[in-house]
C-alpha positions as CSV (number, residue, x, y, z in Angstrom):
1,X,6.3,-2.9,2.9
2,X,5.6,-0.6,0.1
3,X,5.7,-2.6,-3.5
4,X,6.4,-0.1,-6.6
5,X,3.6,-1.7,-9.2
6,X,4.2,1.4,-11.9
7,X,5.9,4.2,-11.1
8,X,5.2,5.6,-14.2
9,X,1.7,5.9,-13.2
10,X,2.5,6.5,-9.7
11,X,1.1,2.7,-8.1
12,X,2.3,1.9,-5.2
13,X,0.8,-0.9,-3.0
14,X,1.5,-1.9,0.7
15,X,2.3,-5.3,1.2
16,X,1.4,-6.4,4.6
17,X,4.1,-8.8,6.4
18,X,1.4,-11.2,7.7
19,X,-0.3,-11.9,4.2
20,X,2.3,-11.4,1.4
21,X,-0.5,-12.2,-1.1
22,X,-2.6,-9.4,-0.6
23,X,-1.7,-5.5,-1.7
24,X,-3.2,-2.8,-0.4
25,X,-3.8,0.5,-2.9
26,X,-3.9,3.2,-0.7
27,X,-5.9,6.3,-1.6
28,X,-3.2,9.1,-0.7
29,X,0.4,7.7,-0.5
30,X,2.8,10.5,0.4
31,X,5.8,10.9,-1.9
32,X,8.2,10.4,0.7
33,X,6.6,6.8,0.8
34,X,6.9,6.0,-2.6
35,X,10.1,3.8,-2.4
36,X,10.0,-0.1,-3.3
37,X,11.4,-2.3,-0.4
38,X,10.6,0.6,2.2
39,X,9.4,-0.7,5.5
40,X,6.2,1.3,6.7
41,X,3.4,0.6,9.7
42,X,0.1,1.9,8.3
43,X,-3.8,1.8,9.4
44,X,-6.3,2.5,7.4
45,X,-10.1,1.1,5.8
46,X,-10.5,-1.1,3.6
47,X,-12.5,-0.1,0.7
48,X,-14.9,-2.9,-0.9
49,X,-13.7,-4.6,-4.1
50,X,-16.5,-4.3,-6.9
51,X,-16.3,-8.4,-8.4
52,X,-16.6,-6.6,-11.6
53,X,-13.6,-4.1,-11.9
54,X,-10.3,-5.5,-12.2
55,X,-7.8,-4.1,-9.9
56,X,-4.5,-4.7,-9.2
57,X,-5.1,-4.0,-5.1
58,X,-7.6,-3.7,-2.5
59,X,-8.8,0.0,-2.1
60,X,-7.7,1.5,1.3
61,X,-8.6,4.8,2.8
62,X,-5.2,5.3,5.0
63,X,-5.6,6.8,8.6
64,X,-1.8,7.1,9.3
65,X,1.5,5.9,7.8
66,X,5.3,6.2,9.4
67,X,8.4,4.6,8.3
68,X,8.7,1.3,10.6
69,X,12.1,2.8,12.6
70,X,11.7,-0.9,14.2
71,X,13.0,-3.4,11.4
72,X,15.9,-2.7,9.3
C-alpha cells in the first residue's frame, strides 16, 4: 500500500502487507501512484541502509509497479 510521508516534498513509501513496520522509499514512484491508501503490487531491490544516515525508509530501486486490481 502506498503511505503519503510528505507530499509536500513528494515522499511516498510502500508499505508491504506482510510487514507493516517496514517502508519502502522507492527511487522513481510514478505520479499516478502517489495516492495514500492506494493498493499497489511492486518488485524491486532493496538498497542498503548506511547505520549512519537517518532515513525515514529503506531505499528501493523498483522493477515494476501496477495497481493491485485484486483487493478492494
Amino acid at each position: 500500500m502506498i503511505e503519503t510521508v510528505n507530499p509536500r516534498n513528494g515522499w511516498f513509501a510502500i508499505v508491504p502487507d506482510g510487514d507493516r513496520d517496514i517502508r519502502y522509499a522507492p527511487d522513481r514512484l510514478p505520479d499516478e501512484f502517489k495516492k495514500g491508501g492506494l493498493r499497489v503490487v511492486f518488485s524491486g531491490r532493496v538498497g542498503r541502509v548506511d547505520p549512519n544516515v537517518r532515513s525515514w525508509g529503506i531505499p528501493l530501486a523498483l522493477t515494476d509497479i501496477r495497481i493491485d486490481s485484486a483487493r478492494p
